[in-house]
C-alpha positions as a LaTeX table, in Angstrom:
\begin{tabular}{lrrr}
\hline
Residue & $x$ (\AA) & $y$ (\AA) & $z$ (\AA) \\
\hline
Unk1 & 0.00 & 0.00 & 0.00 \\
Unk2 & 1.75 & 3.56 & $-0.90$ \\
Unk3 & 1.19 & 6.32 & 1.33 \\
Unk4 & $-1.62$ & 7.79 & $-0.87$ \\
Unk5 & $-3.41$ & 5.08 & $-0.60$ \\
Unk6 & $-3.22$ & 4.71 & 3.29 \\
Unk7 & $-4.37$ & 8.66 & 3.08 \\
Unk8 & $-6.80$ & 8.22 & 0.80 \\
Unk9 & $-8.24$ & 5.53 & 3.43 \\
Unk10 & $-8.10$ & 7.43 & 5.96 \\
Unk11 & $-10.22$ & 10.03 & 4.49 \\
Unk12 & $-12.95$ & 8.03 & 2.94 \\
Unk13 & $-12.91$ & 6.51 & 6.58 \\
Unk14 & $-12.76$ & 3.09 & 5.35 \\
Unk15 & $-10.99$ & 0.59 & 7.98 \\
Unk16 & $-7.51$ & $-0.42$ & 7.32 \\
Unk17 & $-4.66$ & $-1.66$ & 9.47 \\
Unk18 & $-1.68$ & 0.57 & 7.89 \\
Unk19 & $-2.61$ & 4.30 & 9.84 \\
Unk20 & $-0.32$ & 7.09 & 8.14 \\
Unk21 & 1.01 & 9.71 & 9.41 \\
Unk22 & 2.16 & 13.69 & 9.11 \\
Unk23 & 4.29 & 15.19 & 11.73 \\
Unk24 & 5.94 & 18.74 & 11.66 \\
Unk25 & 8.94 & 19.87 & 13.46 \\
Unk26 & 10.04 & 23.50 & 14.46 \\
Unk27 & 13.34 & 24.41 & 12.42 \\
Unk28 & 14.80 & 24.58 & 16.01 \\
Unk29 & 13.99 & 20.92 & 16.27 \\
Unk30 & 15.24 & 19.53 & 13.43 \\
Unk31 & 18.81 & 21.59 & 14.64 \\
Unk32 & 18.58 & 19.15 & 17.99 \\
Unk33 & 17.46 & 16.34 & 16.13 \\
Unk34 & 20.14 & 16.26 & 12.89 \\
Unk35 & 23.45 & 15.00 & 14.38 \\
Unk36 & 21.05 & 11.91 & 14.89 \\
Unk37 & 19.57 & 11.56 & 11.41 \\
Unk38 & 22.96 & 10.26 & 9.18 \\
Unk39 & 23.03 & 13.51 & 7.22 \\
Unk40 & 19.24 & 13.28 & 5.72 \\
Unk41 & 17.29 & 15.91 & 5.59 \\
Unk42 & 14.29 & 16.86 & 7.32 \\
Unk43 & 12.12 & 15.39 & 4.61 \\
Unk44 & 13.84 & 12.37 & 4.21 \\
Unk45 & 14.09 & 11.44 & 8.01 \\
Unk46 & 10.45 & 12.17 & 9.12 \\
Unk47 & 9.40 & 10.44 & 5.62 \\
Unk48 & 5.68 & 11.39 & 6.12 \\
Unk49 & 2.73 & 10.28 & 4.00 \\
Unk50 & 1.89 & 13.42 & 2.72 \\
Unk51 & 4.39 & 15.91 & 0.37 \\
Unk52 & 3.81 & 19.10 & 1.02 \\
Unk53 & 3.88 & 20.95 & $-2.61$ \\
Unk54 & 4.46 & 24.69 & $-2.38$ \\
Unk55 & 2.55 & 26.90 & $-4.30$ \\
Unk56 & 2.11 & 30.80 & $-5.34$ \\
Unk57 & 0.11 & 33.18 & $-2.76$ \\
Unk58 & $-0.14$ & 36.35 & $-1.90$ \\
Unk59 & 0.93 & 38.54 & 0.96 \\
Unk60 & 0.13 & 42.09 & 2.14 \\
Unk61 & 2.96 & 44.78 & 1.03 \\
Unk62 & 3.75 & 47.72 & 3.10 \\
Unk63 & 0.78 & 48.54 & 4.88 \\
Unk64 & 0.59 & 52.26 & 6.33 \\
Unk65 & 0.49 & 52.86 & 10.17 \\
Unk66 & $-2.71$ & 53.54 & 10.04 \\
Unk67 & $-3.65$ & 49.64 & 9.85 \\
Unk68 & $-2.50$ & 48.88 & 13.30 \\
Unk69 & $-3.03$ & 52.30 & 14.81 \\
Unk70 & $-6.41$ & 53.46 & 13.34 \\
Unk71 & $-10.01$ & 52.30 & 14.23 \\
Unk72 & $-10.85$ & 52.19 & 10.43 \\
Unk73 & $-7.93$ & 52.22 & 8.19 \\
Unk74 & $-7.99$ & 55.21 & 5.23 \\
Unk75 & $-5.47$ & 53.65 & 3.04 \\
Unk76 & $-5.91$ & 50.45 & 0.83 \\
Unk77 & $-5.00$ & 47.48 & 1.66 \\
Unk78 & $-1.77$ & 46.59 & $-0.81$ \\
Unk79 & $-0.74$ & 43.20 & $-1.68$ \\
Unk80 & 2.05 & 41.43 & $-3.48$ \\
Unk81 & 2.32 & 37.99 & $-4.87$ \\
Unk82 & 4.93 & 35.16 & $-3.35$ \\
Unk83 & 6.43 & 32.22 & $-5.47$ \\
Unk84 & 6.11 & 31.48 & $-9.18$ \\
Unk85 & 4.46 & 29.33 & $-11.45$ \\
Unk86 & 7.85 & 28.17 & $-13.27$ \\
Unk87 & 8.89 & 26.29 & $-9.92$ \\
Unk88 & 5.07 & 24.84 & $-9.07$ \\
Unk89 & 5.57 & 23.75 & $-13.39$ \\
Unk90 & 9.24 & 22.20 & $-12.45$ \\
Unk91 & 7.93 & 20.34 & $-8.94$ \\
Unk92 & 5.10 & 18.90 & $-10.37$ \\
Unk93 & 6.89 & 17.48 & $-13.48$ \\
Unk94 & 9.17 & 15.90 & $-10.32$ \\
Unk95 & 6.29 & 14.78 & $-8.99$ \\
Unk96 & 4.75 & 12.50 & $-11.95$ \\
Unk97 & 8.02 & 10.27 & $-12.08$ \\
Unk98 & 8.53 & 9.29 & $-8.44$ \\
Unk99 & 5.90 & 10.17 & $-6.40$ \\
Unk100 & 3.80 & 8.23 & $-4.00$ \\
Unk101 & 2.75 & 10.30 & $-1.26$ \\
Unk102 & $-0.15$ & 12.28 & $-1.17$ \\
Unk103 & 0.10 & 15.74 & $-2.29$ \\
Unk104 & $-1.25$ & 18.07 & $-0.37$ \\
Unk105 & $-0.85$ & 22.12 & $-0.58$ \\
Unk106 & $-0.82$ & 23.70 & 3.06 \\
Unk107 & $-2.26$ & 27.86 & 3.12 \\
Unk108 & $-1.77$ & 28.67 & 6.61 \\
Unk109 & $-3.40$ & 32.31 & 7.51 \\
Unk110 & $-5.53$ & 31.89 & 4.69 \\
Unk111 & $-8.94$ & 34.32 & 5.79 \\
Unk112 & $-9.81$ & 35.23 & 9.36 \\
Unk113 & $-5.81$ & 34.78 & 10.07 \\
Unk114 & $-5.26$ & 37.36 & 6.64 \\
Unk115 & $-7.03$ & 39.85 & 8.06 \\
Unk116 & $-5.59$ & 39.96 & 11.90 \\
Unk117 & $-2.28$ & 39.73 & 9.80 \\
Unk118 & $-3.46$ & 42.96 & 8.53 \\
Unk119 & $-4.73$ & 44.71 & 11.54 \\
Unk120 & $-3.19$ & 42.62 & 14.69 \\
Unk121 & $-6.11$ & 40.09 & 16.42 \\
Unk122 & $-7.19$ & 42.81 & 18.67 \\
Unk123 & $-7.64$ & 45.46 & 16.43 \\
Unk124 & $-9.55$ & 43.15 & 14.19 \\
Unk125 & $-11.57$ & 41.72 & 17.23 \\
Unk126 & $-12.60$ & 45.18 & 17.79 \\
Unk127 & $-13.52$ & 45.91 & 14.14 \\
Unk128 & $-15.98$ & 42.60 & 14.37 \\
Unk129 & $-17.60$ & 43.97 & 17.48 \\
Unk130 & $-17.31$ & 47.42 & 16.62 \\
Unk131 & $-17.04$ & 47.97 & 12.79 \\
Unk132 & $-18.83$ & 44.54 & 11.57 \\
Unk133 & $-19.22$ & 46.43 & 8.15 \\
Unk134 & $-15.96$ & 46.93 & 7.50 \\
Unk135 & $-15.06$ & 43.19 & 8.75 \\
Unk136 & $-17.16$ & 41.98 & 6.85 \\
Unk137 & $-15.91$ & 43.97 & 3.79 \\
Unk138 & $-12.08$ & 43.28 & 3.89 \\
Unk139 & $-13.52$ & 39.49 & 5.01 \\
Unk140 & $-14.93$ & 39.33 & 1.78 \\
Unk141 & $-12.07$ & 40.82 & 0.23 \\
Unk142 & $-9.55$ & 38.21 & 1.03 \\
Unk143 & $-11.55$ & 35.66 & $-0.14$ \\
Unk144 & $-12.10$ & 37.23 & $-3.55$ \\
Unk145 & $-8.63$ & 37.19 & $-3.77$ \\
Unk146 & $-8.15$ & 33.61 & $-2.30$ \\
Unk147 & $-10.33$ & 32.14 & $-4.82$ \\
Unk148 & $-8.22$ & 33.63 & $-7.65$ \\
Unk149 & $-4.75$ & 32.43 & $-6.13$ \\
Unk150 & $-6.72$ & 28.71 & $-5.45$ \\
Unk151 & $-7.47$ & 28.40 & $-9.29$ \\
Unk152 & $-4.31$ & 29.04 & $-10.36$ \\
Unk153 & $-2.91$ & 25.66 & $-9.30$ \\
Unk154 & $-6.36$ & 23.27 & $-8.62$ \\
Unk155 & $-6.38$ & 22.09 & $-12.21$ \\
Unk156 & $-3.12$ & 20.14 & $-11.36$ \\
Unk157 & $-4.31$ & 16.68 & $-11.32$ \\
Unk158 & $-0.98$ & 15.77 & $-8.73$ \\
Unk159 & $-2.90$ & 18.05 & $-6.32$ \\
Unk160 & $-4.71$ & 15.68 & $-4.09$ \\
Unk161 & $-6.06$ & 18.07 & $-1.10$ \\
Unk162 & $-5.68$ & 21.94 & $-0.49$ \\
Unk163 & $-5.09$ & 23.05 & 3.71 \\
Unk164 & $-6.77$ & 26.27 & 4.40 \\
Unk165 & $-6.03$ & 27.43 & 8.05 \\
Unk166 & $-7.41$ & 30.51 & 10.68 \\
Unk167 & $-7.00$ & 30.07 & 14.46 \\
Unk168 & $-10.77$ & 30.69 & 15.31 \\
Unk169 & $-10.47$ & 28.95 & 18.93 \\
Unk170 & $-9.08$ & 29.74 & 21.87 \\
Unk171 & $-7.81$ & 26.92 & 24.77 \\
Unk172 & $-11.54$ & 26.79 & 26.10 \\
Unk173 & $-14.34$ & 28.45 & 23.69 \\
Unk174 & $-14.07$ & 30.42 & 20.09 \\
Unk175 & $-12.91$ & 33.77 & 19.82 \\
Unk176 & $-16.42$ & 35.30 & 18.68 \\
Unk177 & $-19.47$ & 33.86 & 19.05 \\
Unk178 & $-20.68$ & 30.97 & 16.94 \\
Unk179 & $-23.38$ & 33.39 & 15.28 \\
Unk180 & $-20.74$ & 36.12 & 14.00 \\
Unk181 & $-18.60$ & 33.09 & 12.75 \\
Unk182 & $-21.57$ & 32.02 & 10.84 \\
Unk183 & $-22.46$ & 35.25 & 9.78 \\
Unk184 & $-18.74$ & 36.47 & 8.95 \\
Unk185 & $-16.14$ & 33.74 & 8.41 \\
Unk186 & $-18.23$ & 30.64 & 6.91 \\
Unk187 & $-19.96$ & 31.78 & 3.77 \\
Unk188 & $-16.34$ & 33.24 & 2.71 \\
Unk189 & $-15.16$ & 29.62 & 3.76 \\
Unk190 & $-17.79$ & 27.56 & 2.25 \\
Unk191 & $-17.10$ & 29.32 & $-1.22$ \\
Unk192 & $-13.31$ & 28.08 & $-1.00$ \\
Unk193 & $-14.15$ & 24.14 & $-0.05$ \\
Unk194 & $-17.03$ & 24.02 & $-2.82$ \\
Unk195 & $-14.23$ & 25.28 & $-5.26$ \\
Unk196 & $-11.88$ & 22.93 & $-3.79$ \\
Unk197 & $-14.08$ & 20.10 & $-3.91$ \\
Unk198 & $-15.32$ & 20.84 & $-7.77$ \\
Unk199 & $-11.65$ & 20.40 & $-8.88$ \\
Unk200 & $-11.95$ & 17.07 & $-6.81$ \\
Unk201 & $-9.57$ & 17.71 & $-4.07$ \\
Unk202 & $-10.07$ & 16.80 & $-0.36$ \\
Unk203 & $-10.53$ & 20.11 & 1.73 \\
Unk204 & $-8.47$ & 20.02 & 4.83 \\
Unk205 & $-8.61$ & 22.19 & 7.55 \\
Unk206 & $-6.41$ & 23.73 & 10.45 \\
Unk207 & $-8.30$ & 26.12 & 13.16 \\
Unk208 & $-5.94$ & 25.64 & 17.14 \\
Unk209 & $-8.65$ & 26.20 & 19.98 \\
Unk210 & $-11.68$ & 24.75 & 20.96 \\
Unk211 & $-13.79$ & 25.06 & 18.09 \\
Unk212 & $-16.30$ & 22.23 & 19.07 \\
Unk213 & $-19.74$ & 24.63 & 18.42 \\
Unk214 & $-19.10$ & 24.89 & 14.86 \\
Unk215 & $-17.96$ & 21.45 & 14.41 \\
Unk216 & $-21.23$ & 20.77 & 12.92 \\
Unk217 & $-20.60$ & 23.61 & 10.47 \\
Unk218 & $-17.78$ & 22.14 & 9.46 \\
Unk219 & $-19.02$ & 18.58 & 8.35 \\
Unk220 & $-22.23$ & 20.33 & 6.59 \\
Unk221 & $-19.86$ & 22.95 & 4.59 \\
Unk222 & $-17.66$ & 19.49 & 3.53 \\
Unk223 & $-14.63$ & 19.56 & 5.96 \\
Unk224 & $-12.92$ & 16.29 & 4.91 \\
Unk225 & $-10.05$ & 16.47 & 7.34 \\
Unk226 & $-9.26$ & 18.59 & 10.82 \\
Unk227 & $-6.12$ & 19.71 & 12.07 \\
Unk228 & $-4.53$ & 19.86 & 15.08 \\
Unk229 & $-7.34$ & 18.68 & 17.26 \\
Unk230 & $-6.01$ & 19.69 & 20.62 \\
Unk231 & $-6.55$ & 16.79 & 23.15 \\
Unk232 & $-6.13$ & 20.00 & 25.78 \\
Unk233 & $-8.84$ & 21.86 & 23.99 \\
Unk234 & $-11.42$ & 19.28 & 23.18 \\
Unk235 & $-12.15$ & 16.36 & 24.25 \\
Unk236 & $-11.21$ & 14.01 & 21.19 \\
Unk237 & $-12.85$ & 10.57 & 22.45 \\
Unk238 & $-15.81$ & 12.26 & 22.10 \\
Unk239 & $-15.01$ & 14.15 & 18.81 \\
Unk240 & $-14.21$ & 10.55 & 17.52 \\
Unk241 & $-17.42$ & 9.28 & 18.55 \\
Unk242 & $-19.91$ & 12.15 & 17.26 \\
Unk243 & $-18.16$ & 12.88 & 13.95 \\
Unk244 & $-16.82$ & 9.39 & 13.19 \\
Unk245 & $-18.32$ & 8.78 & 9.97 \\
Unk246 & $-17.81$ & 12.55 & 8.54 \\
Unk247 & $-14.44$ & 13.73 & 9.74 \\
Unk248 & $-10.80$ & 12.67 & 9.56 \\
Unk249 & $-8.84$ & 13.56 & 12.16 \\
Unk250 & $-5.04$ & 15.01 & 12.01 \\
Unk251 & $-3.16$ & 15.22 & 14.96 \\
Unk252 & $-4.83$ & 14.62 & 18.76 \\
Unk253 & $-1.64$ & 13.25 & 21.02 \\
Unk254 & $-0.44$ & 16.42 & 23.24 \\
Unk255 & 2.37 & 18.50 & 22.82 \\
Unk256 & 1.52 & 20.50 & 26.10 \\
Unk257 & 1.97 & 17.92 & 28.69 \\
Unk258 & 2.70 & 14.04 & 26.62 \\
Unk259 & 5.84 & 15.16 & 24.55 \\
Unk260 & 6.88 & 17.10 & 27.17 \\
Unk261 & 6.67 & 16.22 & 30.12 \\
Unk262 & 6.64 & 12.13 & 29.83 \\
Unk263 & 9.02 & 9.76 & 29.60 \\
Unk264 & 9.81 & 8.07 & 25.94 \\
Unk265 & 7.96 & 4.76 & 27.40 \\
Unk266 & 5.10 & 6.76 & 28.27 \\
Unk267 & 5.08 & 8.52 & 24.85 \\
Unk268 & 4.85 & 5.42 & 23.30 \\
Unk269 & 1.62 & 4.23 & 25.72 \\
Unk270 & $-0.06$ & 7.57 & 24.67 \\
Unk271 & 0.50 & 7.94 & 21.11 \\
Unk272 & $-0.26$ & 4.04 & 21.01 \\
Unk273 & $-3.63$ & 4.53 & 22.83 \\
Unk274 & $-4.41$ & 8.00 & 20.59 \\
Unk275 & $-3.80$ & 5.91 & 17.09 \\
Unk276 & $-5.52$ & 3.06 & 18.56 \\
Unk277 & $-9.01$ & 4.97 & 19.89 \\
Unk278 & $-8.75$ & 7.45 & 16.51 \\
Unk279 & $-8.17$ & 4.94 & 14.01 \\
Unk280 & $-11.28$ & 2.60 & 14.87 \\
Unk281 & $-13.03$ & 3.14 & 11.20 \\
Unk282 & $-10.30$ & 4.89 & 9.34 \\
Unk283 & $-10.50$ & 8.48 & 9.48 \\
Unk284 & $-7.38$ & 9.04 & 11.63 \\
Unk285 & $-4.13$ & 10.72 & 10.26 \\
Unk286 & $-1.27$ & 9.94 & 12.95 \\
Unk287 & 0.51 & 13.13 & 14.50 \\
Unk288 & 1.17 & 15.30 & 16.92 \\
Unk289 & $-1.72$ & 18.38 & 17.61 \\
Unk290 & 1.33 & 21.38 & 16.53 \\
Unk291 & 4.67 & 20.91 & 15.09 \\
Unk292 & 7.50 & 19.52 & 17.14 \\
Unk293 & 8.70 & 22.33 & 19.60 \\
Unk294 & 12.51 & 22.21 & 20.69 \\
Unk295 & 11.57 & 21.78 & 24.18 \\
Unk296 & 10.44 & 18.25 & 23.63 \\
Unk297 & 13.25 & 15.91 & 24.32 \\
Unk298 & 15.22 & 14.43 & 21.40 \\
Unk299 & 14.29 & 11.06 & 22.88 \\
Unk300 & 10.38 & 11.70 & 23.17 \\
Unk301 & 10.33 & 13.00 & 19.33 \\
Unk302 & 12.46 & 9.48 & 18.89 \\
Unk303 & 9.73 & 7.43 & 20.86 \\
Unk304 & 6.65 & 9.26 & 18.79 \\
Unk305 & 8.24 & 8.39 & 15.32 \\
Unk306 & 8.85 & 5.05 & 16.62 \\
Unk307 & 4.79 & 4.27 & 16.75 \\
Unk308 & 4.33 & 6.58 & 13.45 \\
Unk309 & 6.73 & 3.91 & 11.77 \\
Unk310 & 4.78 & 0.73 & 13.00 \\
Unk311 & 2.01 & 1.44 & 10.73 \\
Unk312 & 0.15 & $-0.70$ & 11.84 \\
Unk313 & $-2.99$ & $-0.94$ & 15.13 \\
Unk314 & $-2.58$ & $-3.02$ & 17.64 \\
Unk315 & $-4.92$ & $-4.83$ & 19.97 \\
Unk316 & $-7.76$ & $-3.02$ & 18.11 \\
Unk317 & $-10.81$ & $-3.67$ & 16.14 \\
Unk318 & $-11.42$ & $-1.77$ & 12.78 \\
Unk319 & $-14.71$ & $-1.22$ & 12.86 \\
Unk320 & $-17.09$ & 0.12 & 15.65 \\
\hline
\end{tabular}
């Protein structure tokens, strides 16, 4: 079985003993972790299911002061463009001969993220209670512009899911209400994962926090996998339960307390019992719930690619 294949498993939730799995390190990670790794390079070592594929975006350029230090900004909002479509043309051509990995294209800061970018979280907090027409404006905005950048590459057949990601949670609730989410942030989103989805691509997803009251959202505007799913935010037994059937889950074992904190034996018990409980029914990509921070002992980033690398469930039925 290649590693799309396990993917592509996991996110048509169909049972299947080979779990795959994604895990990110920090750069200051890797720096602990490469006198230990024979001279490969991140990419090789981790050797993850998925290959991330860089692609063109876009950036804001030189924004006047009056963005972070005005209620209402008076200039426009400039932007520039990042990458270029020779090097997407080059990677993908790379891509045909030797790939088997699952391709997926990661936007972090792609909408509600663009816009505190823009204005700093608070700022933009206070526009959405203050100034909802204007939030709602440069809201819209960014996704006009999103839906532009996503064209440009979807028709690459390679392409097998698109990431979009905003932080919308915090550690115990979301950071507005679930009604100015719905009346903001998801018809902006929906627009992008119907797009995504009529090119046939899987829409993935990354929000940090406790986003569980628009969970439901989420499945009904197509969600097909959820990133980081913080075992300290939410309790993921019970996400696994309730959403079984319509999500696949990336991430789950804790990087606050497990990788931290615990010994490489009881890294191993954890991430075991995490794959285990997720992967009951497929939908279940192995990782971490963040990137790999330096402060996590060399040997507890050791003992979590150690399970990764099993690929395999133990002691567990497929099926509910």
């Amino acid at each position: 079985m290649t590693s799309r294949e396990s993917v592509k498993l996991a996110i048509g939730h169909v049972p299947s003993i080979r779990v795959p799995y994604v895990i990110d390190l920090c750069d200051e990670t890797w720096e602990k972790l490469r006198p230990f790794t024979e001279s490969k390079s991140a990419v090789e070592f981790l050797d993850n299911d998925v290959f991330d594929l860089p692609v063109p975006w876009w950036n804001w350029d030189r924004l006047g002061k009056d963005w972070k230090e005005q209620a209402t900004p008076s200039s426009q909002a400039s932007v520039r463009g990042t990458g270029n479509y020779w090097d997407l043309e080059e990677m993908v051509k790379k891509l045909k001969d030797k790939h088997d990995k699952y391709v997926l294209v990661r936007i972090y800061g792609s909408h509600f993220e663009k816009a505190n970018f823009a204005r700093g979280i608070e700022n933009f907090l206070g526009d959405i209670a203050g100034d909802r027409e204007f939030a709602g404006k440069f809201l819209r905005k960014i996704i006009e512009k999103n839906m532009v950048m996503l064209e440009n590459f979807l028709n690459y057949k390679e392409i097998d899911g698109v990431l979009l990601g905003s932080d919308w949670g915090a550690q115990n609730n979301l950071l507005m209400s679930p009604a100015i989410w719905r009346k903001l942030i998801k018809p902006g989103e929906k627009k992008e994962y119907d797009l995504i989805h009529s090119y046939g691509k899987d829409v993935w997803l990354h929000s940090c926090g406790n986003i569980t009251e628009i969970i439901p959202d989420l499945v009904e505007m197509g969600v097909d996998v959820l990133n980081p799913v913080q075992p300290e935010a939410m309790d993921i037994s019970v996400l696994k339960q309730t959403y079984n059937k319509n999500l696949t889950f990336w991430g789950g074992i804790g990087t606050q307390h497990v990788l931290l904190r615990s010994t490489p034996d009881e890294v191993k018990k954890e991430a075991r019992r995490i794959r285990n409980m997720m992967a009951v029914n497929g939908g279940y990509i192995f990782s971490p719930s963040q990137s790999v921070q330096a402060d996590v002992p060399v040997e507890n980033v050791f003992a979590l690619l150690e399970v990764a690398r099993e690929g395999r469930m133990e002691e567990v039925r497929l099926t509910l």
